[in-house]
C-alpha positions in Angstrom: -15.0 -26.1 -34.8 -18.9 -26.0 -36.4 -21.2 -23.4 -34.2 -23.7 -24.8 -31.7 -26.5 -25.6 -32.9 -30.3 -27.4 -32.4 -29.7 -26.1 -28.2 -32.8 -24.5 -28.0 -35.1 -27.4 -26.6 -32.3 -28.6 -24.6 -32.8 -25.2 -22.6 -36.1 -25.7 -22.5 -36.2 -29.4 -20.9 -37.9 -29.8 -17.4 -35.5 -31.1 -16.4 -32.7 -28.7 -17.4 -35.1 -26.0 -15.6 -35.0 -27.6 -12.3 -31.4 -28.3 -12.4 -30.4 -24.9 -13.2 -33.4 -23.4 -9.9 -31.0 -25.5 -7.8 -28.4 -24.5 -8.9 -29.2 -21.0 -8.6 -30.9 -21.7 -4.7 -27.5 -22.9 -3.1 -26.4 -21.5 -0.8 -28.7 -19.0 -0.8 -32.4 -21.3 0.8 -33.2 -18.6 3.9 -34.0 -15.4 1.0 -37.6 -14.9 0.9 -37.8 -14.2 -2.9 -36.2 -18.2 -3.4 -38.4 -19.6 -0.7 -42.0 -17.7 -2.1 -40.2 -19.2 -5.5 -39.8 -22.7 -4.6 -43.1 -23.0 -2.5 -44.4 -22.4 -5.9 -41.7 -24.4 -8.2 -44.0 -26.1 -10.8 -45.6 -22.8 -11.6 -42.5 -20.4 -11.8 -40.4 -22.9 -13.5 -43.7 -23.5 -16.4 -43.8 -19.8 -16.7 -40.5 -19.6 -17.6 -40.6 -21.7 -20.0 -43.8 -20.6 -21.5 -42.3 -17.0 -21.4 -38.8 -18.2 -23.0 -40.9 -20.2 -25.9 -43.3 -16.7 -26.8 -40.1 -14.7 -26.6 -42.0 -12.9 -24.3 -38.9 -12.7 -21.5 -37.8 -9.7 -20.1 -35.4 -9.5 -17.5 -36.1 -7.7 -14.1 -34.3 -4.9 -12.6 -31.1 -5.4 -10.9 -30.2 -4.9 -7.1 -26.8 -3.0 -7.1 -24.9 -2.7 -4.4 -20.9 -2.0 -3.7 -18.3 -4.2 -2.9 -14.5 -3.8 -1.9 -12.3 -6.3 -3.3 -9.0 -4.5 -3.4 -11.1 -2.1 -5.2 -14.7 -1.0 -5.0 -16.7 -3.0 -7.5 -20.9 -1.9 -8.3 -22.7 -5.3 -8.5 -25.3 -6.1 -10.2 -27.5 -8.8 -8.6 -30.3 -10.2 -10.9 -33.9 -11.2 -9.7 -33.9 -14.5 -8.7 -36.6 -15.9 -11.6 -33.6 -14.4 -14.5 -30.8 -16.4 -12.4 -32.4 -19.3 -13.5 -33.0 -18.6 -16.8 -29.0 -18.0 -16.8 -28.6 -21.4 -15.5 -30.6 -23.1 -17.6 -28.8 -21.4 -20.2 -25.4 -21.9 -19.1 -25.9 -25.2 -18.4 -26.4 -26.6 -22.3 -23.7 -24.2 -24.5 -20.7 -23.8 -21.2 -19.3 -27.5 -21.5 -19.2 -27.4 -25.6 -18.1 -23.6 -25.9 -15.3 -24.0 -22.9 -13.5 -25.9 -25.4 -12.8 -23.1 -28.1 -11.0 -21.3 -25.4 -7.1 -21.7 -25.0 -5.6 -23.7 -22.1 -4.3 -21.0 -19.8 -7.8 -19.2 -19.5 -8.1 -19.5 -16.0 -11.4 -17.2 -14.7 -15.3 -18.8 -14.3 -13.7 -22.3 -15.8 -14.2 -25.9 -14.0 -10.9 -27.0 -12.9 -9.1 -23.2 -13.3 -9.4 -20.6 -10.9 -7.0 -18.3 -8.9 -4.9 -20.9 -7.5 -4.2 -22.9 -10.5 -3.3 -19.7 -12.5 -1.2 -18.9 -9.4 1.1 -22.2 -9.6 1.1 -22.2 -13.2 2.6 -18.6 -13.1 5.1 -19.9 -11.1 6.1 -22.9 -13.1 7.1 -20.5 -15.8 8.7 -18.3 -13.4 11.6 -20.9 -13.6 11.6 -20.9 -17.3 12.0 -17.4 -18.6 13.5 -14.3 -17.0 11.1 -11.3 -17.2 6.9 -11.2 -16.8 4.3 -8.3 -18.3 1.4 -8.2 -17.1 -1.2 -5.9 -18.2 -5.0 -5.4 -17.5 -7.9 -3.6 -19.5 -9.3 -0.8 -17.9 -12.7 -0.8 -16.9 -13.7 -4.0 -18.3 -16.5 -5.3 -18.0 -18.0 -1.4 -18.3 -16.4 -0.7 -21.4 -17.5 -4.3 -23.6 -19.2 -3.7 -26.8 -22.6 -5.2 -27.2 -22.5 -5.2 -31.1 -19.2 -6.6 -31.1 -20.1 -9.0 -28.5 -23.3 -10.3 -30.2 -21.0 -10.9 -33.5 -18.5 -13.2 -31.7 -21.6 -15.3 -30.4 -23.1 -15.4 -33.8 -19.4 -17.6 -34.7 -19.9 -19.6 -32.1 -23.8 -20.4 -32.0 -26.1 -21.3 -34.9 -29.4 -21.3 -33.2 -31.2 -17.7 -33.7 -33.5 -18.7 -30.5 -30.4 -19.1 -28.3 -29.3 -16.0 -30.0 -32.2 -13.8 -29.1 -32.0 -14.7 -25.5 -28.2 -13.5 -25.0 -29.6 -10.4 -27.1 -32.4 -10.1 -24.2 -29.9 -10.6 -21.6 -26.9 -8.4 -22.8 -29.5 -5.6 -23.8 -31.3 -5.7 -20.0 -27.8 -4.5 -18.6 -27.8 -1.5 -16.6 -25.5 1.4 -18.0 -22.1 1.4 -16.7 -20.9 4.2 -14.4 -17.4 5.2 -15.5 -16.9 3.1 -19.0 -13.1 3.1 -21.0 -14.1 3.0 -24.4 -11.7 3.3 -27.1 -13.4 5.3 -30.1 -12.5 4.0 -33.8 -11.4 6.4 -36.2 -14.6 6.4 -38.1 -16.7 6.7 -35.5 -18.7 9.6 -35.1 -20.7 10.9 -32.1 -24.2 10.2 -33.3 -23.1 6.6 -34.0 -21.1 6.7 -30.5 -24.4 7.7 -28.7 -26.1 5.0 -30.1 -23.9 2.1 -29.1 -24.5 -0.1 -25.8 -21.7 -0.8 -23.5 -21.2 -3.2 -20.6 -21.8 -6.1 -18.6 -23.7 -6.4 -15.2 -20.8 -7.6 -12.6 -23.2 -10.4 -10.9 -24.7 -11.8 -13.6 -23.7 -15.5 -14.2 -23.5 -14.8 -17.6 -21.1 -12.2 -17.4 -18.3 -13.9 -16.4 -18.5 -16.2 -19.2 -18.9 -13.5 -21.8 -16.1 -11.8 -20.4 -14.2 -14.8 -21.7 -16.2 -14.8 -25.1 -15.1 -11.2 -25.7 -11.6 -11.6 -25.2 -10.9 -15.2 -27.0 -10.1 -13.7 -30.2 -7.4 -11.8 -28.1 -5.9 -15.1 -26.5 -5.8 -16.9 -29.7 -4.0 -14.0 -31.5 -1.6 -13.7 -28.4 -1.0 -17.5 -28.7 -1.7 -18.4 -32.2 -0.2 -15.2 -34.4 2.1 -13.8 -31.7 3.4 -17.2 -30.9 4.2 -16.0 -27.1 5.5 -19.0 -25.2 4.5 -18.3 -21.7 0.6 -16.4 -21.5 -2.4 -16.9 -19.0 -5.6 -14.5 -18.6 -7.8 -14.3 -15.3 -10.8 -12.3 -16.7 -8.9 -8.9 -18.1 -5.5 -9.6 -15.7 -2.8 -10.8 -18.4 0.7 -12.2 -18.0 3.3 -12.6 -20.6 6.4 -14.3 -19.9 10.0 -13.8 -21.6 13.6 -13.6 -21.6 13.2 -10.4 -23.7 12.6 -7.2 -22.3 12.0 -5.7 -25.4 10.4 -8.6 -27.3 7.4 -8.0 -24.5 7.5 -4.5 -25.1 6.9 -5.1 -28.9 3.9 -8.2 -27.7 2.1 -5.3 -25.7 2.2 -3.2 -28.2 0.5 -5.3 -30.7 -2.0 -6.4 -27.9 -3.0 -2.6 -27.4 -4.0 -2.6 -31.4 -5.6 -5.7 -31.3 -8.1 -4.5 -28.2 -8.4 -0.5 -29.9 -10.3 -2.7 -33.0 -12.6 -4.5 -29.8 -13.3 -0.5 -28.6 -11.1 -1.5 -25.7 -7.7 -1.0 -24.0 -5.5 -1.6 -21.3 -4.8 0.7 -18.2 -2.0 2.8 -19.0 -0.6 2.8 -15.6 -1.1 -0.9 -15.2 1.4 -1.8 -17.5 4.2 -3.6 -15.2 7.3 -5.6 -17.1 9.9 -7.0 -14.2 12.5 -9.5 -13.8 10.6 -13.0 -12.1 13.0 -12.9 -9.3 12.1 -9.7 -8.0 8.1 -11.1 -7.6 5.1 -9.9 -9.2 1.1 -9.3 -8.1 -0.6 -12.5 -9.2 -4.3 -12.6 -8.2 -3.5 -11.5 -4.3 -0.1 -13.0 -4.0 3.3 -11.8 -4.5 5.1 -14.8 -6.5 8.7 -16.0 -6.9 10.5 -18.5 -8.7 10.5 -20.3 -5.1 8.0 -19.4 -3.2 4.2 -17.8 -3.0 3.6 -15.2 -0.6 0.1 -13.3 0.4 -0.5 -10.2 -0.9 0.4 -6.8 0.6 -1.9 -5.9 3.3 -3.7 -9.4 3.4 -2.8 -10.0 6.8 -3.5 -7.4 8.3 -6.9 -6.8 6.7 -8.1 -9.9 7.7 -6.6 -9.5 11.1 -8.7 -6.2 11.3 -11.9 -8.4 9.7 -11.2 -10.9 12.5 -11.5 -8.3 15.7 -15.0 -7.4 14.2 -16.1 -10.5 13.9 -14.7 -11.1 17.6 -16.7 -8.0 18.6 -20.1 -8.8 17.1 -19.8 -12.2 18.5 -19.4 -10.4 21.9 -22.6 -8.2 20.9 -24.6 -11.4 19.9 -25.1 -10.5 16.7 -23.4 -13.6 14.8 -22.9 -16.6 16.3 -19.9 -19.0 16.0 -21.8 -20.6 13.3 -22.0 -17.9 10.7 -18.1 -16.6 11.3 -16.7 -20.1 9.9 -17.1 -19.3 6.7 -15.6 -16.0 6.8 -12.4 -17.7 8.3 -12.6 -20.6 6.5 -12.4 -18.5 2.9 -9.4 -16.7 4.3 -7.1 -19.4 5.2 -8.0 -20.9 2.0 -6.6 -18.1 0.5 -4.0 -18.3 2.4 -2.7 -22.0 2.9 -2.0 -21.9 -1.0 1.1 -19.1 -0.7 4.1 -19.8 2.5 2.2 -18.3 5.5 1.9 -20.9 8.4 3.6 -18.5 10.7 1.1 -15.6 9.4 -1.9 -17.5 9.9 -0.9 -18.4 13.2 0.4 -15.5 14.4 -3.0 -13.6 13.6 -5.0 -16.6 14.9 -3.5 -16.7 18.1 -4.3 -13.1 19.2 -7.8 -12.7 18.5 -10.2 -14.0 21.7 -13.7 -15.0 20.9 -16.1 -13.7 24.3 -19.5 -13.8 25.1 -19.5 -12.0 28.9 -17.9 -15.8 30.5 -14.7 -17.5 29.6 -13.1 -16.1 26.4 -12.4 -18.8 23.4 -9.2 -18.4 21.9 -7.6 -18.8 18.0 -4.5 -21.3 19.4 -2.7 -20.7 16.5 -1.3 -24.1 15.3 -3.5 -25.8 17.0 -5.1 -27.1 13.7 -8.4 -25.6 14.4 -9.9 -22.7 14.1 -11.8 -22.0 17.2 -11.6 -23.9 20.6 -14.8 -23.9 22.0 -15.6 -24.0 25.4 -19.7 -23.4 24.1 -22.5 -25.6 23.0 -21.9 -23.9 20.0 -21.2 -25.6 16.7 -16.9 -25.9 16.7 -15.4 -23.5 14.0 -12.7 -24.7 12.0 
């Protein structure tokens, strides 16, 4: 495929502006910074672009904040103002350059996600005998700006679209704890010199993430000619019915990524028969079933009694848990956890000082209310 090209004014559009604002205000309308921003929508938006057309934009400085999602994560939450610019950049190059990527790319994709990587890993679980799967270490730290900027240059042909990834990739805060592998000529003035990472939070992270490693999934796919691979961000899976031949795939995968200045986690490197199960994405999968995750249940069941307690306290309402709950059993429903669901459900009272409100389990709702409150579930 011919690079991108003639995007520029597309960005620029009024239109494309005020798509990407809303896009970047939902679910978010009660901040102050997106109200004080939309009370003054013509004005922000026109500076935007009048700033994007001087090539006078510069980012502003990130909130960061940590997060524990089976590990703790520092993200990196933009000003509001640079989350639209990311929209309104997103919104004109993500259809056309979602199509140079391969199939079984499954993170920050319309359509993809954790679920559908989930059943498609299972699918080939009845197919071939033994999965690898392998993950870089400290991704999204460790990425190479230079060699990022050089895979967008074969994909884009338009040096204004150009220079605003430049602006974006080169506002990112250092990384704490980077994984860079050195190249053999490198030496440690030229080492000093080179920028690293990606802002977890950004929205155009996550789709650079997948920029940087396509080279990697069409070699995997293309060269290696493996019958059976998916990617979710840096999480990989091979599938087999040759212990060794996987051995020799990863093997040629860890050169490949030493000549991007990355590699994968030594001690992350897990090769098993299907039927004994593997970690996919927060479930444990079989040829014949899904399951949750180790530990799922019982941390939400621990989430849910502290919810259950600031309800008690009056500090959230009915209203505001619902999504909390709502996200879990969404998570769950897709793996073989009825009982699990209503097991936890079923024990945890919701009580404000009168009659207490009960999960019933398999009730089909979340909540039975006995309150004027908006009904959960």
């Amino acid at each position: 495929m011919k690079p991108l090209h003639n995007l520029w004014y597309s960005i620029l559009d009024w239109e494309n502006l005020l798509l990407a604002f809303h896009k970047a205000r939902r679910g978010k309308r009660d901040q102050a910074e997106i109200q004080h921003f939309a009370f003054n929508l013509e004005y922000e938006l026109s500076a935007i672009r009048q700033h994007l057309l001087q090539k006078t934009y510069q980012p502003g400085s990130f909130r960061q904040f940590q997060v524990c999602d089976r590990k703790i994560r520092l993200i990196s939450a933009a000003p509001f103002r640079d989350r639209v610019v990311q929209h309104a950049l997103m919104n004109q190059i993500e259809k056309e350059l979602d199509q140079r990527f391969i199939e079984d790319s499954y993170a920050s994709r319309k359509n993809k996600g954790v679920h559908a990587a989930v059943k498609q890993y299972r699918v080939w679980t009845n197919c071939y005998a033994y999965a690898l799967k392998v993950d870089v270490s400290r991704y999204f730290d460790s990425i190479d700006h230079r060699i990022l900027k050089e895979k967008l240059t074969c994909l884009i042909d338009d040096p204004d679209v150009l220079w605003l990834f430049d602006v974006i990739i080169d506002s990112s805060p250092w990384p704490l704890n980077p994984a860079v592998v050195m190249d053999a000529n490198d030496d440690l003035v030229d080492l000093a010199e080179r920028a690293i990472g990606l802002p977890l939070g950004n929205l155009t992270s996550q789709f650079l993430g997948n920029v940087y490693l396509n080279d990697l999934d069409h070699f995997i796919q293309d060269v290696l000619q493996v019958p059976a691979y998916l990617r979710y961000v840096d999480d990989m899976i091979l599938l087999a019915d040759s212990k060794w031949k996987l051995w020799q795939w990863c093997q040629e995968i860890e050169q490949f990524l030493a000549q991007e200045r990355i590699g994968i986690h030594p001690r992350k490197k897990i090769l098993v028969p299907v039927t004994v199960g593997l970690d996919v994405l927060g479930y444990r999968v079989f040829p014949q079933s899904i399951r949750l995750g180790r530990g799922s249940g019982y941390k939400f069941r621990r989430k849910l009694k502290r919810l259950a307690k600031a309800y008690r306290e009056n500090r959230m309402t009915l209203a505001e848990i619902k999504p909390h709950v709502a996200g879990w059993l969404g998570h769950a429903r897709q793996a073989n956890s009825r009982g699990l669901c209503q097991a936890i459900l079923s024990q945890v009272y919701f009580d404000k000082g009168g009659a207490a409100k009960r999960s019933p389990g398999g009730s089909g709702r979340f909540l039975e209310q006995q309150s004027t409150e908006p009904a959960v579930g």
